[in-house]
LUMZA-167118 format. One line per field, with one value per residue (C-alpha): x, y, z; chain; residue number from 1; residue in three letters. Coordinates in steps of 0.25 Angstrom, whole numbers. Layout:
! residues N
x [X; ...];
y [Y; ...];
z [Z; ...];
chain [A; ...];
resi [NUM; ...];
resn [Ala; ...];
***
This chain:
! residues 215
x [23; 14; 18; 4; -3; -1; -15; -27; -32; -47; -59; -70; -81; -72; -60; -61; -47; -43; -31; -20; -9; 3; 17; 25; 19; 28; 34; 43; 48; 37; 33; 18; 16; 8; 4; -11; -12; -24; -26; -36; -42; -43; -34; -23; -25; -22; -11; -5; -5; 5; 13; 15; 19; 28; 43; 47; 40; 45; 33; 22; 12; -1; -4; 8; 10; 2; 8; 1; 1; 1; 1; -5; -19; -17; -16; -13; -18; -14; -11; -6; -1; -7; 6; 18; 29; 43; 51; 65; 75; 69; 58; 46; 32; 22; 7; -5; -16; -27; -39; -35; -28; -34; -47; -39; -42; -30; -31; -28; -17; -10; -10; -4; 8; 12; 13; 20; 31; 32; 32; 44; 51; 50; 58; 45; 37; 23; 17; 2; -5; -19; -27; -23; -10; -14; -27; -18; -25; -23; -10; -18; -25; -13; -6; -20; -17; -4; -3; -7; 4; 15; 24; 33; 44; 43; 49; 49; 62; 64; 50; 53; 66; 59; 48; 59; 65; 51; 47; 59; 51; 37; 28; 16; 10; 5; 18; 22; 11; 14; 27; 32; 35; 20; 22; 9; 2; 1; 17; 19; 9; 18; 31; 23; 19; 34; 37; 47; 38; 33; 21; 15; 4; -1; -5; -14; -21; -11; -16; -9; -7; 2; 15; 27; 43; 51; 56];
y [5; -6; -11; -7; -18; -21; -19; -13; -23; -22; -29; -33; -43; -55; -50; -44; -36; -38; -29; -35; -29; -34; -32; -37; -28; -16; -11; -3; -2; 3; 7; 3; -11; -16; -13; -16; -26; -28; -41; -48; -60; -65; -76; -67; -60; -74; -74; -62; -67; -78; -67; -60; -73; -78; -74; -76; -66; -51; -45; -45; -37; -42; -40; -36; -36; -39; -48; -47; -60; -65; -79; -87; -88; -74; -61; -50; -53; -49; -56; -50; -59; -59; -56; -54; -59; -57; -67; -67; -72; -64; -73; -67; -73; -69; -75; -78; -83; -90; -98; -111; -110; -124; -116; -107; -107; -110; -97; -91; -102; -99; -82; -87; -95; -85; -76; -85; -84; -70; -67; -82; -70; -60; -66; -69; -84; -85; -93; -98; -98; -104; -104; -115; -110; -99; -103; -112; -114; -109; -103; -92; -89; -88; -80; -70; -68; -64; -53; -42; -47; -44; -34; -27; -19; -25; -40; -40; -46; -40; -47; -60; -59; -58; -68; -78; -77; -76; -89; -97; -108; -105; -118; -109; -95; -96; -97; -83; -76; -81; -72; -64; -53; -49; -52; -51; -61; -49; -49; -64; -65; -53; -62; -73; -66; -60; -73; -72; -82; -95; -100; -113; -106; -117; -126; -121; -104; -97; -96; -98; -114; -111; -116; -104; -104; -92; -89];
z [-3; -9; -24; -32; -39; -54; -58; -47; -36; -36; -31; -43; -43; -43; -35; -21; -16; -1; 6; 13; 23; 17; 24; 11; 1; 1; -12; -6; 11; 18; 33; 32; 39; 27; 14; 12; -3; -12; -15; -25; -15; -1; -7; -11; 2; 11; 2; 6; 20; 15; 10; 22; 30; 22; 27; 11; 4; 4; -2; -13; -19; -25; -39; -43; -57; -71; -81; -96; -101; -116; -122; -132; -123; -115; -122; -111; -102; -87; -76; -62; -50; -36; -29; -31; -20; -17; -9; 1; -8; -22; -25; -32; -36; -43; -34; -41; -30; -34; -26; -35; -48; -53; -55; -66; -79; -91; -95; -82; -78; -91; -88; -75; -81; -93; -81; -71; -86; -85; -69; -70; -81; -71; -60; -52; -47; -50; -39; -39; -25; -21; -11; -6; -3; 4; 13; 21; 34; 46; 39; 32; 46; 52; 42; 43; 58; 56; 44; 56; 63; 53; 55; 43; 53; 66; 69; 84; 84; 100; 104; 96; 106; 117; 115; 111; 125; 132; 125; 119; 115; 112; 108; 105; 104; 115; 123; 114; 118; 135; 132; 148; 139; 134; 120; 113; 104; 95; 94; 93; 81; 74; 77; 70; 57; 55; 58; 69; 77; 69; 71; 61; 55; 45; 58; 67; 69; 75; 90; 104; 102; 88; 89; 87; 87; 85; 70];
chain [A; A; A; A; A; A; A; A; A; A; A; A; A; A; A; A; A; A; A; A; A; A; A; A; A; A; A; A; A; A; A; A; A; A; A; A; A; A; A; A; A; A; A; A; A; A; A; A; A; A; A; A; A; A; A; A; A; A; A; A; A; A; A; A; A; A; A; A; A; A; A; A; A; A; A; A; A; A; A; A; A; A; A; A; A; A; A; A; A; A; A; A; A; A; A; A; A; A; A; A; A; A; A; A; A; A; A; A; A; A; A; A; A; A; A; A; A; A; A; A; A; A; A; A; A; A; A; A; A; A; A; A; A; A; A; A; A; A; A; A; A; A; A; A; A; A; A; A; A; A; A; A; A; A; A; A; A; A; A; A; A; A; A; A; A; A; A; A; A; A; A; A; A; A; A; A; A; A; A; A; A; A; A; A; A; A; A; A; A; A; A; A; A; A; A; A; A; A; A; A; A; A; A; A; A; A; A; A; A; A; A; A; A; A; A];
resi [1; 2; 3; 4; 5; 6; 7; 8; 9; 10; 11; 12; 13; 14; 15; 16; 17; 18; 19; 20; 21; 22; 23; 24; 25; 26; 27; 28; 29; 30; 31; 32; 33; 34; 35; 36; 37; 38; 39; 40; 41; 42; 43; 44; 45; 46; 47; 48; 49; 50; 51; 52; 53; 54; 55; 56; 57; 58; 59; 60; 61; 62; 63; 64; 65; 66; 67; 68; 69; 70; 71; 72; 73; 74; 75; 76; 77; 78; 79; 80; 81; 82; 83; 84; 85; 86; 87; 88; 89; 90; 91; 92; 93; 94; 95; 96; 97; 98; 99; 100; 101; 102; 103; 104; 105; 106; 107; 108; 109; 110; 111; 112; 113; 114; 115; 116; 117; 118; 119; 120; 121; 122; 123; 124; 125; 126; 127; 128; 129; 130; 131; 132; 133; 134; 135; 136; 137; 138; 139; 140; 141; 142; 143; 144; 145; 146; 147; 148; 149; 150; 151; 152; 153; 154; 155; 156; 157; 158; 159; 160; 161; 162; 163; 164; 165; 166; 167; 168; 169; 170; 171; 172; 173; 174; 175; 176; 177; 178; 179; 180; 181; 182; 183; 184; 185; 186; 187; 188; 189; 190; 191; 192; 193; 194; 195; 196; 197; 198; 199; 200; 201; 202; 203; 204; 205; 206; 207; 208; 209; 210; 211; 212; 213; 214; 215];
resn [Unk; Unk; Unk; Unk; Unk; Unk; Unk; Unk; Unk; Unk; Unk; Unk; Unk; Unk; Unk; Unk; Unk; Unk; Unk; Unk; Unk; Unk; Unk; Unk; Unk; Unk; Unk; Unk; Unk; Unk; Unk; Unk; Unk; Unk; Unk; Unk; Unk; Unk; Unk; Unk; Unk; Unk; Unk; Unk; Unk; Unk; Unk; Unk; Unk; Unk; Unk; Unk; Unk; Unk; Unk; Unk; Unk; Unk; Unk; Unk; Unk; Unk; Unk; Unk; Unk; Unk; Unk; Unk; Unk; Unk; Unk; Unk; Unk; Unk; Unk; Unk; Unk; Unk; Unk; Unk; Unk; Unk; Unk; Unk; Unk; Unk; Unk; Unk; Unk; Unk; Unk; Unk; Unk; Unk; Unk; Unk; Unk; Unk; Unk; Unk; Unk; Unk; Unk; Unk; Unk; Unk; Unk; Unk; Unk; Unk; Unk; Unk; Unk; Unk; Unk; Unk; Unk; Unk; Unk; Unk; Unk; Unk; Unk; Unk; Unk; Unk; Unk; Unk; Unk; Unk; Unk; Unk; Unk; Unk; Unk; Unk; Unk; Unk; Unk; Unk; Unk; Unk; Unk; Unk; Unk; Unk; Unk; Unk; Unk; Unk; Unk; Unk; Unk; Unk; Unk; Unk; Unk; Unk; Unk; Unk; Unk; Unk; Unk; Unk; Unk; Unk; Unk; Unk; Unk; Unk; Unk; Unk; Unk; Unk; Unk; Unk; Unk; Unk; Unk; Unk; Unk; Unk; Unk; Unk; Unk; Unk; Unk; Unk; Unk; Unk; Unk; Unk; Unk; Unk; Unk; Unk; Unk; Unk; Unk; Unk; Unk; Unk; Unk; Unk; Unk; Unk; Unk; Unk; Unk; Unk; Unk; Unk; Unk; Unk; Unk];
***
């Protein structure tokens, strides 16, 4: 079950809304591999992809709740995080995304830090995100390819066994994929997006040369 939105996700003459497949947006425990999310911008949508890959975060839900702002310069005036995000250990952040925060006004920088008070009052982070933190190439690529790879109930911990003792020491994907056993390239890549084989994704495409080692 998916977590609804605190106010309605729409597209208007200045916002176009994308869907994404998320596999770490279920309110509640679920048999569906994914939950398809709205999101407000392609930005927030590569965001996501950093979401899903990272082993840290548990789940998170775009849009999540409205805050009503007052002070001396703001009069209730609402203001609703782009994500919210739940981490191992019982850390939780409040996301804003933005394409370069230096290009906000004062106005909308100080409605961002009387709500950073109240979500800090809450319990929760407020973390501030650009797009220069999430357009990391060939990172994003990478993490692109992969999000059709991830898998919410199977872990192939038998076929990680078995390609461990077929190829002890691989150097590259390409000595993975010249597996005896017939493992495909198709498995291998889902062992790399649940994270049970690593792979450097911030260097180089993901392709045959790619240097891998078991997790």
């Amino acid at each position: 079950m998916r977590r609804q939105p605190a106010r309605k996700i729409k597209a208007s003459a200045v916002k176009n809304i994308f869907k994404f497949p998320s596999t770490k947006s279920f309110a509640e425990p679920s048999h569906q591999s994914y939950q398809m999310v709205l999101v407000e911008s392609m930005l927030e949508k590569d965001y996501c992809f950093h979401l899903e890959a990272n082993p840290n975060v548990l789940r998170y839900f775009p849009q999540p709740k409205t805050f009503v702002i007052n002070s001396e310069l703001l009069k209730n005036r609402d203001y609703t995080p782009d994500f919210e995000v739940h981490f191992r250990g019982g850390r939780k952040a409040y996301v804003e995304v933005k394409k370069d925060f230096n290009s906000l006004d004062a106005v909308y920088l100080h409605k961002l830090e009387m709500a950073a008070i109240k979500m800090r009052q809450a319990g929760y982070e407020f973390v501030c995100v650009d797009e220069s933190q999430i357009r990391i190439q060939p990172l994003l690529e990478n993490l692109r390819k992969l999000q059709r790879y991830r898998d919410r109930f199977t872990n192939n911990s038998g076929t990680l066994m078995l390609l461990r003792d077929a190829v002890p020491h691989p150097k590259n994907l390409k000595d993975l994929i010249a597996n005896p056993l017939g493992i495909r390239l198709e498995t291998i890549y889902k062992l790399i997006a649940n994270g049970q084989i690593a792979a450097n994704l911030s260097a180089a495409h993901l392709s045959l040369d790619a240097e891998v080692h078991y997790a």
